[in-house]
Every structure is written in structure tokens, then in C-alpha cells.
N, C-alpha and C positions, 0 to 999 in steps of 0.2 A: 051372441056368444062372445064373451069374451078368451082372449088372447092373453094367456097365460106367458111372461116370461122370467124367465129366471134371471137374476142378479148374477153377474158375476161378482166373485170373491178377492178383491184387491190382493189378498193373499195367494188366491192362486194364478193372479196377473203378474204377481211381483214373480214366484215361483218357477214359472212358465220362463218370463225374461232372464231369469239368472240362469236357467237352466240351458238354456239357447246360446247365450254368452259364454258359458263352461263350457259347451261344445265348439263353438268356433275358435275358441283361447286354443283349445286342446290341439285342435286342427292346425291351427297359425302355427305352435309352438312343435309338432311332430313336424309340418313339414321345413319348416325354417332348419330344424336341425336336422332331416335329411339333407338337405340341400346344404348343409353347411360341411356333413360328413362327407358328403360326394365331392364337396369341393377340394376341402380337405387331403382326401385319396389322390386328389388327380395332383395336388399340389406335390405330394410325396412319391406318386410316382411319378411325375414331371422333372422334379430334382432326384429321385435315384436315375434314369436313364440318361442326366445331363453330368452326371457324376461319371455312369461306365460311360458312357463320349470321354471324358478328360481325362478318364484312366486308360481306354484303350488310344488316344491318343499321345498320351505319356508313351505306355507301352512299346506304341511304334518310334516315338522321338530318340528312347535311350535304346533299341533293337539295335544290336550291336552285328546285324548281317550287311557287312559293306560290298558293296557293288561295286561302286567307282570312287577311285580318288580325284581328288583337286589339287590344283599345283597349290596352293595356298592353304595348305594342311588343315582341309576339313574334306568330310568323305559325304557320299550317299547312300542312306541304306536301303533297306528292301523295300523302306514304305516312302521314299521318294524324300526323305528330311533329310535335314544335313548336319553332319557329327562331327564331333571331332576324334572318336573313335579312330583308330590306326588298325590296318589292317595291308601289310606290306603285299602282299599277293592278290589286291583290288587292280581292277584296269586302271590305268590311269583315262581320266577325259581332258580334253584340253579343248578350248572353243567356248566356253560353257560361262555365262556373264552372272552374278551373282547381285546382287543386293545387297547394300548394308543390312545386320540384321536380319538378313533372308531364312526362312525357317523349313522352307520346302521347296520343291524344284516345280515349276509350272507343270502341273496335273497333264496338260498334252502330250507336252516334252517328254515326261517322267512315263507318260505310258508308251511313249515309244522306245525310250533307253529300256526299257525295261523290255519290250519285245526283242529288242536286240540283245538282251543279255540273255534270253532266256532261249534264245535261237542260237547264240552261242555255245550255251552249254548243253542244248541239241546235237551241236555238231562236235562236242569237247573239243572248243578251240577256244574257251577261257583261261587256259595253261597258258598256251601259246602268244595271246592277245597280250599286246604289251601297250599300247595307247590306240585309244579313239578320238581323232580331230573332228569335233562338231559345229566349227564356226561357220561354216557353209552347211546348213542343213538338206540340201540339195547336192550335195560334193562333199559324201561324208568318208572318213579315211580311216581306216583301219590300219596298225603297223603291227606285223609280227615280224619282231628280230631274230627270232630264234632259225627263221627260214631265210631271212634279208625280202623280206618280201610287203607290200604295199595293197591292201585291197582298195579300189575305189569301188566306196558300194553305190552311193548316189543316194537316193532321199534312204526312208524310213518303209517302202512299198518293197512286196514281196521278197521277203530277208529269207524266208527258208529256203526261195526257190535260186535264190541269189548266193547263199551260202553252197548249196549245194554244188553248183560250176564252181566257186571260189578254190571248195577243199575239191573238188574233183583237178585243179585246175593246180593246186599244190601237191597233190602227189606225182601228177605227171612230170613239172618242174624242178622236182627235190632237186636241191644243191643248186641252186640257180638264184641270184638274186634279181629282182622287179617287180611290177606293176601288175595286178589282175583285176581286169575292167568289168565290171559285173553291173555297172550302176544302169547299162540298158540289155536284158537279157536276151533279146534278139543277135545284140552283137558282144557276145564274153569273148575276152581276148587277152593275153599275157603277152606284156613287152619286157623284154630282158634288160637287164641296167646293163649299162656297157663300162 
């Protein structure tokens, strides 16, 4: 017997291959332009979220909520940058070393002024508070003249508990001018100026 085979048709070889090529084009070219779209997106949301960075950055820089002043007429505001914003009823700091060009206050620093102010106005004694000397940050000083009175708080550790003997330690005192030692709270103690 013989074996019967059919011809294929140049035509439907050619057919077949053009057909197979239209589908891969189709494929290359759908997914190229996924991927081009996706990248696209992240490109756009990459630059919107670097955008609110620099506007909530702005935001805090011109924040016009001053905390502390500088003898050299620029202030601190709530987000730790430095203004030249005025605000006469700021504590003054004094101790505090600056940078040419300086735009913010060392992020450590800044979180702990920032515990102390906000223990301060815990205990509302940011009226009273007329300067903070921080040039020894271990031997730090509070002056309130409205009392004649000196707290030595000592570092940046336990300010509420420290506050607390401070103001406990100026109502007992009214009308007295000196020193109240809180900077180790096993030994709080009030020396009278003479």
C-alpha cells in the first residue's frame, strides 16, 4: 500500500507564519505598553508624594507657632526650623550654637526642647519662664524673674517628675528669691539668694 501524503500549501505556510507573528506583535506591543503605563503611574505618583514632602515641609518652615527665641533675632517654631518670625512672648534660649545657614535644630535636641516646653506648659509655667540656658546640657537652667527664682533642672530626663518638686517648691517659697535644685530628684532642695 501505498502512503498517501498530502502537500502542504505554501499559502497556508505563509498564512500560518503571519498569523503566529500578529500574535506575538499583539503580545510584545500590549504588554510593553502595560509596563510603560505602570511605570508611568508610579512616576506620577512618585512626584505627587515628593511634591506634599515639600509643601508640608514649606508648611512647617513658614509655621509661624514660635517656641523659643534666639539672642540673634531668629526664633524656633513648633516643627524645630528657624524663623525669623517675632513673637515677643517666646522663651528666650540662650546656650544654643547655630550654623551658618542652619534650617533646623538637631532633630535630638529639638525633641527634647520640645518635651520641655510642652512639660511646661503642663505645669503653665511658659508665662513665667523668661530664659533657658542650654549650654551645658547636663546643667540646664531655667530663670523665672517674675519669682527671682533659678531652677537647675540638670539633663533632659524626668521633666514632669522634676517639674513637679520645682512648682511644688515655688509656691512654698513665694516672695523669696534663689535656686531650686531638681536636677537629681532624690535630693530637691531650695537655696535662698542672700
Amino acid at each position: 500500500m501505498e502512503k498517501k501524503t498530502r502537500k502542504k500549501s505554501p499559502l497556508v505556510a505563509t498564512l500560518t507564519i503571519v498569523i503566529i507573528l500578529f500574535v506575538i506583535i499583539t503580545v510584545i506591543f500590549t504588554l510593553s505598553t502595560y509596563f510603560m503605563n505602570v511605570a508611568r503611574d508610579n512616576d506620577k505618583k512618585r512626584y505627587t508624594e515628593e511634591q506634599q514632602k515639600q509643601q508640608k515641609i514649606q508648611n512647617q518652615k513658614d509655621n509661624n507657632v514660635i517656641l523659643y527665641k534666639l539672642d540673634n533675632n531668629k526664633n524656633i517654631n513648633q516643627y524645630g526650623y528657624i524663623t525669623t518670625s517675632n513673637n515677643n512672648s517666646a522663651i528666650l534660649l540662650q546656650g544654643i550654637t547655630l550654623k551658618d545657614n542652619q534650617e533646623h535644630v538637631e532633630s535630638s535636641l529639638f525633641e527634647n526642647l520640645l518635651k520641655l516646653y510642652n512639660t511646661l506648659v503642663n505645669n503653665d509655667l511658659t508665662d513665667k519662664v523668661n530664659k533657658i540656658d542650654i549650654a551645658d546640657l547636663e546643667n540646664i537652667k531655667i530663670y523665672i524673674n517674675s519669682e527671682n527664682k533659678i531652677i537647675q533642672l540638670g539633663n533632659f530626663e524626668n521633666l514632669s517628675t522634676k517639674f513637679v518638686y520645682a512648682k511644688n517648691i515655688m509656691e512654698k517659697e513665694r516672695g523669696k528669691s534663689g535656686t531650686i535644685f531638681v536636677n537629681d530628684i532624690e535630693k530637691v532642695l531650695f537655696r535662698e539668694s542672700l
